[in-house]
TIFIDO-175725 format. One record per residue (C-alpha): x, y, z; residue in one letter; residue number from 1. Coordinates in steps of 0.001 Angstrom, whole numbers. Layout:
BEGIN
<<X Y Z> A NUM>,
...
//
This chain:
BEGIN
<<168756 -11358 -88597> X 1>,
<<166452 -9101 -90781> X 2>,
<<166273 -6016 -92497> X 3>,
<<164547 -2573 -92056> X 4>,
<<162914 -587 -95061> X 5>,
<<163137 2896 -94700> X 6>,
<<164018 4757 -97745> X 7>,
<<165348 8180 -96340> X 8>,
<<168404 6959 -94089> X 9>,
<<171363 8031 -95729> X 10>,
<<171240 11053 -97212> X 11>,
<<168650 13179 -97579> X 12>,
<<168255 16850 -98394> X 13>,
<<166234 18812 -100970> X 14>,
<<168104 19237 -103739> X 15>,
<<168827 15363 -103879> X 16>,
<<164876 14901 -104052> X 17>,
<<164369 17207 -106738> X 18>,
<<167243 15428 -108383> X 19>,
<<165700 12172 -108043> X 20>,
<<164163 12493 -111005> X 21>,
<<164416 14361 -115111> X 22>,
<<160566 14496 -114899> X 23>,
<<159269 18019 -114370> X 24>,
<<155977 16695 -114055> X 25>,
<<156477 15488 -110857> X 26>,
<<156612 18722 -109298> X 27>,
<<152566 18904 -109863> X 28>,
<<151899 15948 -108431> X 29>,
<<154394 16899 -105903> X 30>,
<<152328 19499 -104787> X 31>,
<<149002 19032 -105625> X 32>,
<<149514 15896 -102780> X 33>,
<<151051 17869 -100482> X 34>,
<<148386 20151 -99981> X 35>,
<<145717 17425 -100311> X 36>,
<<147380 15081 -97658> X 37>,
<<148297 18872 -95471> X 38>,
<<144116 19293 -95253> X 39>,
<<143425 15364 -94510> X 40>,
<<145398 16123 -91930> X 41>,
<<143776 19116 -90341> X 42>,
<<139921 17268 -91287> X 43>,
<<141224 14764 -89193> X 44>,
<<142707 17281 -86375> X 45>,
<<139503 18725 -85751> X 46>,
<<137388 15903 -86209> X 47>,
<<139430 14132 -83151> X 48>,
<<137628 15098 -80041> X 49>,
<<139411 17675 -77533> X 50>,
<<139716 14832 -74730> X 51>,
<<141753 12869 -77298> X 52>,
<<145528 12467 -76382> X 53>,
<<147655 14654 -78320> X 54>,
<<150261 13166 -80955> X 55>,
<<153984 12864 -79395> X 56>,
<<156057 15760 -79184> X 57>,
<<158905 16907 -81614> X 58>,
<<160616 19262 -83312> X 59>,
<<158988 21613 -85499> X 60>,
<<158877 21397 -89298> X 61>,
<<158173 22879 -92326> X 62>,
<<155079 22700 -94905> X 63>,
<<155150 19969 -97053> X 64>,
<<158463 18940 -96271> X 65>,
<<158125 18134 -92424> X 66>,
<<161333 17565 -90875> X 67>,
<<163499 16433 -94427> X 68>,
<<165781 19219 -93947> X 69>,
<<167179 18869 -90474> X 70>,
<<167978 14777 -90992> X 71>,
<<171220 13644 -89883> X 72>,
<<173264 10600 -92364> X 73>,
<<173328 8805 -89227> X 74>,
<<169769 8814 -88500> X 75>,
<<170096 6323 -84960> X 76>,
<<172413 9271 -83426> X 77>,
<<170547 11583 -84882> X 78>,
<<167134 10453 -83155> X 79>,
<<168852 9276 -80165> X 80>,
<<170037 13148 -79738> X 81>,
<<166489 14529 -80654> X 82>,
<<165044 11742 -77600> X 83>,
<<167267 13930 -75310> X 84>,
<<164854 17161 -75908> X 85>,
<<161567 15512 -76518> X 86>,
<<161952 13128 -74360> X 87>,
<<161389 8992 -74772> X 88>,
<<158470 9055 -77320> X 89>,
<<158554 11763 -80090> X 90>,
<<157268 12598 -83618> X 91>,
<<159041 13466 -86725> X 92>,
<<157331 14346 -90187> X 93>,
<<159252 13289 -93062> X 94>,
<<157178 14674 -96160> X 95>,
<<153571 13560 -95286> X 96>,
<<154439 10412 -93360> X 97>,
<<154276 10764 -89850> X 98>,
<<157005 8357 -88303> X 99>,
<<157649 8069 -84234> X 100>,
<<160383 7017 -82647> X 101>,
<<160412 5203 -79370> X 102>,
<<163751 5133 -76931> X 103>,
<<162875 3957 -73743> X 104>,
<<162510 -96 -72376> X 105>,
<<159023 737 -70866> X 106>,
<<157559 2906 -73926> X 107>,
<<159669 -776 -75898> X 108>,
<<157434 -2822 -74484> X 109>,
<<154312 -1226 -74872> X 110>,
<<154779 -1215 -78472> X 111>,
<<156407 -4808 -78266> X 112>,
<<154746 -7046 -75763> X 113>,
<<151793 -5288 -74026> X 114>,
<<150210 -3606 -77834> X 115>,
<<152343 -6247 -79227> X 116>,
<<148775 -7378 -81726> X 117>,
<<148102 -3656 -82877> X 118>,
<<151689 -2886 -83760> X 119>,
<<152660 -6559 -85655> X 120>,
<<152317 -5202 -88890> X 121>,
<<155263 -3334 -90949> X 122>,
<<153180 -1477 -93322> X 123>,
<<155473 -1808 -95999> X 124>,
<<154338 46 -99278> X 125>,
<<155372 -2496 -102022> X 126>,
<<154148 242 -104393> X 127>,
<<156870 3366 -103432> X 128>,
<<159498 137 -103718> X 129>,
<<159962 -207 -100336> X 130>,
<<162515 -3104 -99748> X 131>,
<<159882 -5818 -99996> X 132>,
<<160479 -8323 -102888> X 133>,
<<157820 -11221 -104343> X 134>,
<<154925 -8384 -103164> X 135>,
<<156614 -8515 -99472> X 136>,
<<155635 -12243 -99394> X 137>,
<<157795 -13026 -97025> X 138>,
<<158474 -13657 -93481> X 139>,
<<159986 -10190 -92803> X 140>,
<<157305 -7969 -94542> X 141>,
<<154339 -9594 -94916> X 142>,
<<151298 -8200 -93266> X 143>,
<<149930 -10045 -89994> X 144>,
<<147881 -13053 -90629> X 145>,
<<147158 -16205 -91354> X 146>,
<<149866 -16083 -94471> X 147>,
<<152492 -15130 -92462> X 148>,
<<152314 -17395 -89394> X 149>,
<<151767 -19862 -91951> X 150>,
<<155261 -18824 -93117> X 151>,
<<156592 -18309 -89821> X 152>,
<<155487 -21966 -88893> X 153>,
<<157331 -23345 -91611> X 154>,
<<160475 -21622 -90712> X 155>,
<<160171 -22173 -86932> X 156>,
<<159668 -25848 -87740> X 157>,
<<161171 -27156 -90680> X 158>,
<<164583 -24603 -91145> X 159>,
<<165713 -22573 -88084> X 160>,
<<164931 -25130 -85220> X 161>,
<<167782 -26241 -83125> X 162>,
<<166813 -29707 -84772> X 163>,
<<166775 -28632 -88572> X 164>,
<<170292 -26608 -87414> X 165>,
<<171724 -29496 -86469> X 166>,
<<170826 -31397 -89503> X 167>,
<<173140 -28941 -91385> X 168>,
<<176035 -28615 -89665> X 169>,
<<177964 -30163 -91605> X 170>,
<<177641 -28094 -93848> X 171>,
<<178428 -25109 -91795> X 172>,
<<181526 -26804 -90603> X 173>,
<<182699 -27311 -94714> X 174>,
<<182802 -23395 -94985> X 175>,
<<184260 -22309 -91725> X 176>,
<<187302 -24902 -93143> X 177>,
<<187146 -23049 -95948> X 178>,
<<187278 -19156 -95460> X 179>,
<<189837 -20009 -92469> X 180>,
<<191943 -21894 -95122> X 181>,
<<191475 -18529 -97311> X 182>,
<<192948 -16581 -94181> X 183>,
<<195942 -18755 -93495> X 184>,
<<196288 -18444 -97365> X 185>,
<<197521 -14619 -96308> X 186>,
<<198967 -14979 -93741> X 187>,
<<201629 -11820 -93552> X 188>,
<<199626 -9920 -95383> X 189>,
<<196936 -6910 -94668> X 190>,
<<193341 -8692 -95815> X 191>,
<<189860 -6795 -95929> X 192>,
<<188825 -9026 -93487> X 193>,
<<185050 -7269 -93536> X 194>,
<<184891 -8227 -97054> X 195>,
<<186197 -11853 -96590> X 196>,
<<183713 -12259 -93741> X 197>,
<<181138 -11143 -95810> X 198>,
<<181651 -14371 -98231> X 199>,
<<182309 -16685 -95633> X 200>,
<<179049 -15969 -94386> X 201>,
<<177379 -15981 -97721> X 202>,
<<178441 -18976 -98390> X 203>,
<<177646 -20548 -95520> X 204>,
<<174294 -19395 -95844> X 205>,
<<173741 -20292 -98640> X 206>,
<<174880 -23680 -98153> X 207>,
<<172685 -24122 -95406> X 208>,
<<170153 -22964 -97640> X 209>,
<<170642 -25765 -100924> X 210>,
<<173700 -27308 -100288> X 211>,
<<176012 -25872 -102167> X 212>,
<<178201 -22520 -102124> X 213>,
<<177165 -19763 -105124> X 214>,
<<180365 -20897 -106587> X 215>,
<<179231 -24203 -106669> X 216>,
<<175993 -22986 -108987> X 217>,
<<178135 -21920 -111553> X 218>,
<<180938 -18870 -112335> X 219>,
<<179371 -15609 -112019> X 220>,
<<176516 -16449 -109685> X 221>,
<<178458 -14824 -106212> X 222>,
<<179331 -11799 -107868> X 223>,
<<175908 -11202 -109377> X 224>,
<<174542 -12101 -105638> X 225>,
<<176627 -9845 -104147> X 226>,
<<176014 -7025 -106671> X 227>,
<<172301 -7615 -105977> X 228>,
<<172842 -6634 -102230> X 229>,
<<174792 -3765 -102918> X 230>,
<<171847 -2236 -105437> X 231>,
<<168959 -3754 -102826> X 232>,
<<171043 -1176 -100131> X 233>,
<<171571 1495 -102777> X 234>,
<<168087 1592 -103376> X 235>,
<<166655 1350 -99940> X 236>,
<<169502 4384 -98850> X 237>,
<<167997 6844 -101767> X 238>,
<<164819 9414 -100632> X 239>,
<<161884 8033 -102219> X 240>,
<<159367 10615 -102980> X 241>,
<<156043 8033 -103147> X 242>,
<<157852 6965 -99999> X 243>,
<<157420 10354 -97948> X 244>,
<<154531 11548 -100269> X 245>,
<<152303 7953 -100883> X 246>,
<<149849 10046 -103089> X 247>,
<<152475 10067 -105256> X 248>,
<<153529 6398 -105237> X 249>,
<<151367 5490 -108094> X 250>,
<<153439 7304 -110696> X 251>,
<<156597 5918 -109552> X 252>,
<<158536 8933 -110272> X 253>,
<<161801 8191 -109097> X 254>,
<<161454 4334 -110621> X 255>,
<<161921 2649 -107457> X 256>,
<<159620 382 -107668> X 257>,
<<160379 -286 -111753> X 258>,
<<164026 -776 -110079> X 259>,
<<163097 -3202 -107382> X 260>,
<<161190 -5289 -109598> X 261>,
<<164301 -5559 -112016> X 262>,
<<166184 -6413 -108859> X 263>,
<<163491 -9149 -108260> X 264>,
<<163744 -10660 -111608> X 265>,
<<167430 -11099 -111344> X 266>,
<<166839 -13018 -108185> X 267>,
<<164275 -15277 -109281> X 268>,
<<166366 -16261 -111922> X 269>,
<<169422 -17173 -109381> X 270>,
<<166315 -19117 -107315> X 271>,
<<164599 -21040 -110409> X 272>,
<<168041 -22395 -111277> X 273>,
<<168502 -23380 -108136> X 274>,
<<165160 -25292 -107576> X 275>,
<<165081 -26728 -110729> X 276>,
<<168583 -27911 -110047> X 277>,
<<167478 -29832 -107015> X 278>,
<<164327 -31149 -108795> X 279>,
<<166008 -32859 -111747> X 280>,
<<168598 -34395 -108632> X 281>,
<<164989 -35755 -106685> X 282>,
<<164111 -37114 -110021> X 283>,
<<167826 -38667 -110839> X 284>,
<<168781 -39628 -107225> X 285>,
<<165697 -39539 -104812> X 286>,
<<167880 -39686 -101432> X 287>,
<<167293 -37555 -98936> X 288>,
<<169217 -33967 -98579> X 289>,
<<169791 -31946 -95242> X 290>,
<<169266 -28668 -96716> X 291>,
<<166401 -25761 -96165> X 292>,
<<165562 -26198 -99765> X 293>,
<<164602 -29359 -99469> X 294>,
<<162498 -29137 -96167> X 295>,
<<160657 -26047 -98161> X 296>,
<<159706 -27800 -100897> X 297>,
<<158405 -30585 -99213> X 298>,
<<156672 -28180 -97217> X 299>,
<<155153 -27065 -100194> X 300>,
<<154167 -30390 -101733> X 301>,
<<152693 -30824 -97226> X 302>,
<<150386 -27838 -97997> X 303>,
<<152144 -25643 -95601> X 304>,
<<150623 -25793 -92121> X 305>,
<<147644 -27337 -93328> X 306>,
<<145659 -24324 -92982> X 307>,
<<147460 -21963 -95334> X 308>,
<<149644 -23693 -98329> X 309>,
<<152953 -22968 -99299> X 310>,
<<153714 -21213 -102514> X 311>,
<<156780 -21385 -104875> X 312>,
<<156504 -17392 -104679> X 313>,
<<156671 -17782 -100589> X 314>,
<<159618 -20585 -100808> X 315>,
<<161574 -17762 -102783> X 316>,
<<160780 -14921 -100841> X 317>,
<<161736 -16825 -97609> X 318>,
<<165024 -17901 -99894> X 319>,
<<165900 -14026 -100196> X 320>,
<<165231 -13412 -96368> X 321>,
<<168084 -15289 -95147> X 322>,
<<170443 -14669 -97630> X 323>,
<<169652 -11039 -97564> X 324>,
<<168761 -10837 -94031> X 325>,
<<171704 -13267 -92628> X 326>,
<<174416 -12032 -94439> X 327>,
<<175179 -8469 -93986> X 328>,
<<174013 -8566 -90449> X 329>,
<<176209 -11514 -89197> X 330>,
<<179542 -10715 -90812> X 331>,
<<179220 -6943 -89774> X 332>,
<<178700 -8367 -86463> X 333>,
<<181596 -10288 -86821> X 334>,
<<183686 -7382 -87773> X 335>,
<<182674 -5144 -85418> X 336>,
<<183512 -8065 -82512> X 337>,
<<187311 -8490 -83732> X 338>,
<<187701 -4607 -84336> X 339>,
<<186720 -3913 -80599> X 340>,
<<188249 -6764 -79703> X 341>,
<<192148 -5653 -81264> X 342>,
<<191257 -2514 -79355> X 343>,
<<191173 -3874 -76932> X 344>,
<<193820 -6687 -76051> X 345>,
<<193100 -8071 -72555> X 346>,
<<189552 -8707 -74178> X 347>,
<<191209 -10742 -77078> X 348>,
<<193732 -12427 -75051> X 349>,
<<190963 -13489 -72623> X 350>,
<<188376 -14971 -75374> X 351>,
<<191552 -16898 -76965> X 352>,
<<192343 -18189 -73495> X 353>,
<<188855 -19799 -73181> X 354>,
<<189336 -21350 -76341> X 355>,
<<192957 -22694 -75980> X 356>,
<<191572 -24270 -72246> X 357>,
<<188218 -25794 -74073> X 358>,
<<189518 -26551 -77436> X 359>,
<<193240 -26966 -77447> X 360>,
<<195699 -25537 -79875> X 361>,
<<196513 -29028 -80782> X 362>,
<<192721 -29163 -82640> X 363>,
<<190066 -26877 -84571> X 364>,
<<187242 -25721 -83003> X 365>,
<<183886 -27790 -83488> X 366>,
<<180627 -26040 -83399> X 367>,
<<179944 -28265 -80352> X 368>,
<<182610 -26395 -78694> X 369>,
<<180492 -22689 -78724> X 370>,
<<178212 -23992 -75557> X 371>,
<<181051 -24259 -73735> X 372>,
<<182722 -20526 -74389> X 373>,
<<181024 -17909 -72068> X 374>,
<<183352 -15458 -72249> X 375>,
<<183262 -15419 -76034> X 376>,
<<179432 -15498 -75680> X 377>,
<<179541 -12307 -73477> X 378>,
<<181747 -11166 -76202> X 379>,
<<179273 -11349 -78756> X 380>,
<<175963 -9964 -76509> X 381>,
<<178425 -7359 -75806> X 382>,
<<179062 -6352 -79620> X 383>,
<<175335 -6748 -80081> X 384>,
<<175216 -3755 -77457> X 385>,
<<176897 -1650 -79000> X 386>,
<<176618 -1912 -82622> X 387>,
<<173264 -3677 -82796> X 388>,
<<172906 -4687 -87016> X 389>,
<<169465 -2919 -87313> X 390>,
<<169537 223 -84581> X 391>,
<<165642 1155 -84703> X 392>,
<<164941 -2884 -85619> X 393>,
<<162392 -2937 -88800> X 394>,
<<159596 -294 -88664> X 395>,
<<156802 -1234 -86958> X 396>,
<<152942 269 -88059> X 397>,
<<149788 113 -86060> X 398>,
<<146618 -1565 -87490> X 399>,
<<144618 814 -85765> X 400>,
<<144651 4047 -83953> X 401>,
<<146331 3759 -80106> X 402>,
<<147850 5105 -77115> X 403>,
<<151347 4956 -76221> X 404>,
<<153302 6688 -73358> X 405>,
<<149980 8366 -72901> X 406>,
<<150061 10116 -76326> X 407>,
<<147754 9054 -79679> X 408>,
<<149571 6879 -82596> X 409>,
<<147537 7209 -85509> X 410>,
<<147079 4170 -87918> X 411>,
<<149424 3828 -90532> X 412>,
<<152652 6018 -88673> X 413>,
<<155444 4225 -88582> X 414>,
<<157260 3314 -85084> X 415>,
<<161029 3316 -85153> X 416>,
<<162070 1471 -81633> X 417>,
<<165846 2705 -81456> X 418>,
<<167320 -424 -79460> X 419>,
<<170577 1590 -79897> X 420>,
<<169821 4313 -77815> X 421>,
<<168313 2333 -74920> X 422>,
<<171451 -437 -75294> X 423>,
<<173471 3033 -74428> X 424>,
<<171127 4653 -71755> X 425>,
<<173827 5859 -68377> X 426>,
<<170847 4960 -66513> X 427>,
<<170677 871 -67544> X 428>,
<<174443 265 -68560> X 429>,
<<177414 1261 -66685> X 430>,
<<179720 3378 -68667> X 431>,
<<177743 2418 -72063> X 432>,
<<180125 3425 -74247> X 433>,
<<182801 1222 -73080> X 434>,
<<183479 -2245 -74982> X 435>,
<<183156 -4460 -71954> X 436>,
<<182191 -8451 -72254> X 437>,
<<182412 -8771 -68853> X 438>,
<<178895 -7004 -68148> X 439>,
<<177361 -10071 -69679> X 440>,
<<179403 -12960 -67710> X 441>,
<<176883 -14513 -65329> X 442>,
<<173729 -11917 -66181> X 443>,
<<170531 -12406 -66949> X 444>,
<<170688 -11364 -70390> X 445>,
<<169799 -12746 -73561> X 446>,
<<168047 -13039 -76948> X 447>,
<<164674 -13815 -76269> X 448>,
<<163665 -10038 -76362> X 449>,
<<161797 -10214 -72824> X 450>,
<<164514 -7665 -71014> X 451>,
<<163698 -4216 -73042> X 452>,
<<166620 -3213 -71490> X 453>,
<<168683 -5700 -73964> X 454>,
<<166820 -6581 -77355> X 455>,
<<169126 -6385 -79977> X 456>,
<<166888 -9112 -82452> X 457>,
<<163660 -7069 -81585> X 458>,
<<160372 -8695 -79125> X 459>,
<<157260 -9857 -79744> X 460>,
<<155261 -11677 -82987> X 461>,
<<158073 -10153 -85204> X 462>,
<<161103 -10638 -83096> X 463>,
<<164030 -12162 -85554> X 464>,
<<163388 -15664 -86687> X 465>,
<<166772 -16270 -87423> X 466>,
<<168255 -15771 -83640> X 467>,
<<169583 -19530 -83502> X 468>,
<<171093 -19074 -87065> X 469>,
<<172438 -16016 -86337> X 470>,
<<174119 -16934 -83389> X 471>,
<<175821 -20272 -84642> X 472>,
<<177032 -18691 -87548> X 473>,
<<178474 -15766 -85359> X 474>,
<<179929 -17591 -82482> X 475>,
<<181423 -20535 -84858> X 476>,
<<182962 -18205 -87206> X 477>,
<<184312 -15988 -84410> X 478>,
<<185539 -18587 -82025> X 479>,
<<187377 -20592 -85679> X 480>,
<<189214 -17131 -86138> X 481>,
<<189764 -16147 -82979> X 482>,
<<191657 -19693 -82370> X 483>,
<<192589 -20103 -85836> X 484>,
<<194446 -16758 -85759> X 485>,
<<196394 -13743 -84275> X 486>,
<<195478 -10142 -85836> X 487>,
<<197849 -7527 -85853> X 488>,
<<197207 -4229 -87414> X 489>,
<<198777 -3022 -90822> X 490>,
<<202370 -841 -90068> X 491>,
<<201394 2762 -89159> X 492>,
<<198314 2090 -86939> X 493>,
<<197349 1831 -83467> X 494>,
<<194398 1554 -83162> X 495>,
<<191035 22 -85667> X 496>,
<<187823 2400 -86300> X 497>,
<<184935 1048 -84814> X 498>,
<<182567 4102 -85611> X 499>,
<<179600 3143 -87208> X 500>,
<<177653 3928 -90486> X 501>,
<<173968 3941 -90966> X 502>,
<<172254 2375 -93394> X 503>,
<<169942 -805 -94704> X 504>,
<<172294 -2644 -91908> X 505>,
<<174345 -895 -90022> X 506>,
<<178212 -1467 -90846> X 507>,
<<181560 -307 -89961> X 508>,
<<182362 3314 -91423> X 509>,
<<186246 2161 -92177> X 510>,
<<186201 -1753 -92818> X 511>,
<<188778 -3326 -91137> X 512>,
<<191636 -4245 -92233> X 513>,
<<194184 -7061 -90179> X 514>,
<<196929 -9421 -90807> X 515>,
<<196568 -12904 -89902> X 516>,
<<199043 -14680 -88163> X 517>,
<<198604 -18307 -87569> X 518>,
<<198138 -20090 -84153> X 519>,
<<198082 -23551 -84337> X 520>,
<<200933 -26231 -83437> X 521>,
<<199929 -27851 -87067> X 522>,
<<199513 -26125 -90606> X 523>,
<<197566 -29462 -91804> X 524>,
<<194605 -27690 -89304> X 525>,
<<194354 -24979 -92118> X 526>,
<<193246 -27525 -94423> X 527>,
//
């Protein structure tokens, strides 16, 4: 799982842009742009020739400021509303920056599969401090080419095959021990269970990633981590004015980009200790480690795919991306499953069923065991539905001027595919808004993003690399929990909030709070 980038999601309005920043120069830059990019714009109207297609439809907005003022917080309900009077492929201005947003699985995979070579870029503007660390070096934001399917090589091959996955599972197995241990640790008692799920899955990441837990690397590092993530969403949540005005992102008015490269610094420090860490253990004890760390940096020392090499700056940047990009995403997904599920009890009762039959409540579940669980499995496509972790996936931007839906997409817009509209279309899903597993029980549905009727990891060149990480961590995690555990909600409440709140991942608006109660016939299985 991956992130998006766009800067105006949470909360935008004008007087929080003027407040952005003490700087009254701004405001002559401000302007000055504005009416520059406003006659680009209509040089490049009338140089278009009348048999052109027109630009999508979409609501009307002002000078200069496009369609700011009318943004909703929640900015997937907001455009999913707006696709119900423009129709499936529409246009919003947001300052100068001319964004579209696509809602339909035919307009999908136009954009996706059959344009899927024009569109593979993410036009990220490392400048305005778009969330794009090491110079967007990385598998998630780097531009099209022969660096990044170098990358993408590397991490197809050497860290998120089903063969390099199974080389670390141990190690997965250590931490699901552990954070269920943490849970039977409280039992009786109300636990932020969003917030434990959150380290579990940090720390299984990250022990996937160098073989050892942030705790392990010394006292301070998780909270520093964690901190990190919280100013990384901060950041990307805040209007950026070189964002919506990119004549203006070379003065860096608001400091974005001074603040993302602070962020960045703090990083690389967490990642040199690391890697020098596991180079003085080569040098002292030269066995051989099942980690990603150590399949990267021989990578590096292979020359990458032998076309392209591997840099430390790319080893780090590919570091970040799935610790950033895997941990949010699969504990919120994890949240929102158990939160339905408690809502739900037959569903619960049902997926704990499956596992008592398959695993026993004599024994803990094994990862080997999640095969063998398609209920639980429908459970989580069916979470994935409904509350997929990035609702308009990353932003897509065309390397060259197109057609789409039978309308022109100039180069450089961004395209915002909301895969949380179509996963709730009446016309594709039967009562959408219902939390029901069993629509995925013996259906042709999965991950591989080749139904646009059900893409929650995205399609095409940039679909998610991470989709077999994702879903081990998920399902293993889930299922140990699930089995591990009965949830009861805290005295006074009937029912868990499962409404949503939009941001750098999507999350749960109230996080979700349970008590544990444990299941198994022995208490040495919470060891």
């Amino acid at each position: 799982m991956t992130l998006p980038c766009p800067q105006f999601m949470e909360s935008i309005s004008l007087s929080s842009l003027w407040s952005e920043t003490k700087n009254p120069d701004w405001v002559v830059f401000f302007t000055l742009s504005s009416i520059l990019a406003a006659i680009l714009y209509a040089w490049s109207c009338m140089k278009r020739s009348k048999n052109s297609p027109p630009l999508p439809p979409g609501p009307r907005g002002l000078p200069l400021l496009g369609n700011l003022l009318s943004l909703d917080p929640q900015f997937h309900s907001y455009c999913a509303a707006l696709a119900k009077t423009y129709g499936p492929i529409y246009k919003l201005r947001l300052g100068t920056r001319l964004c579209v947003v696509i809602a339909s699985p035919s307009l999908a995979r136009e954009v996706l599969k059959d344009q899927d070579a024009t569109f593979a870029n993410r036009g990220v503007n490392v400048a305005a401090g778009d969330v794009a660390l090491y110079g967007g070096a990385d598998i998630v934001y780097a531009p099209y080419g022969p660096e990044w399917r170098m990358m993408r090589k590397v991490c197809a091959l050497k860290m998120l095959s089903n063969t390099a996955l199974d080389s670390v599972q141990e190690l997965r197995h250590k931490q699901v021990r552990k954070a269920v241990s943490y849970f039977y640790s409280r039992v009786g008692s109300p636990v932020d269970v969003g917030e434990q799920l959150f380290v579990a899955i940090l720390n299984l990441t990250t022990n996937m990633l160098w073989g050892g837990t942030m705790e392990e690397e010394g006292a301070g590092v998780l909270p520093e981590f964690r901190e990190l993530m919280r100013d990384i969403a901060e950041l990307a949540g805040k209007p950026n004015i070189s964002e919506l005005y990119p004549g203006l992102a070379r003065f860096d008015l608001q400091g974005a980009a001074k603040q993302m490269k602070a962020i960045e610094l703090r990083f690389d420090r967490i990642f040199e200790k690391v890697i020098e860490q596991r180079l003085r253990m080569q040098k002292q004890s030269p066995k051989e480690r099942n980690d990603f760390l150590t399949f990267l940096l021989r990578s590096i020392d292979e020359g990458g795919d032998g076309k392209t090499p591997l840099t430390m700056t790319h080893l780090k940047a590919m570091l970040l991306d799935m610790v950033v990009g895997s941990t949010d995403t699969s504990s919120t997904t994890v949240e929102f499953a158990m939160a339905q599920m408690m809502n739900k009890p037959e569903v619960l009762q049902k997926a704990q069923k499956e596992l008592e039959v398959v695993v026993g409540k004599d024994t803990i579940v094994q990862e080997s065991h999640i095969h063998q669980l398609p209920y639980l499995d429908a459970v989580m496509k069916e979470t994935l539905r409904l509350h997929p972790a990035l609702p308009l996936l990353i932003p897509h931007c065309p390397s060259e001027t197109c057609t789409v839906g039978g309308y022109t997409i100039p180069k450089g817009a961004r395209i915002f595919v909301n895969v949380w509209d179509i996963h709730r279309d009446p016309s594709i899903w039967k009562n959408p808004l219902e939390f029901n597993p069993e629509r995925f029980l013996n259906c042709k549905y999965d991950y591989t993003g080749s139904d646009f009727n059900y893409f929650p990891f995205g399609s095409g060149r940039r679909i998610c690399p991470g989709i077999a990480t994702a879903e081990r961590l998920v399902m293993y995690l889930l299922a140990s929990l699930l089995h591990s555990f009965d949830w009861k909600l805290p005295p006074g409440e009937t029912e868990l909030d499962v409404s949503e709140k939009f941001g750098l991942v999507m999350k749960k608006k109230v996080p979700m709070v349970a008590i544990p109660t444990p299941r198994l016939l022995d208490s040495e299985l919470y060891q």
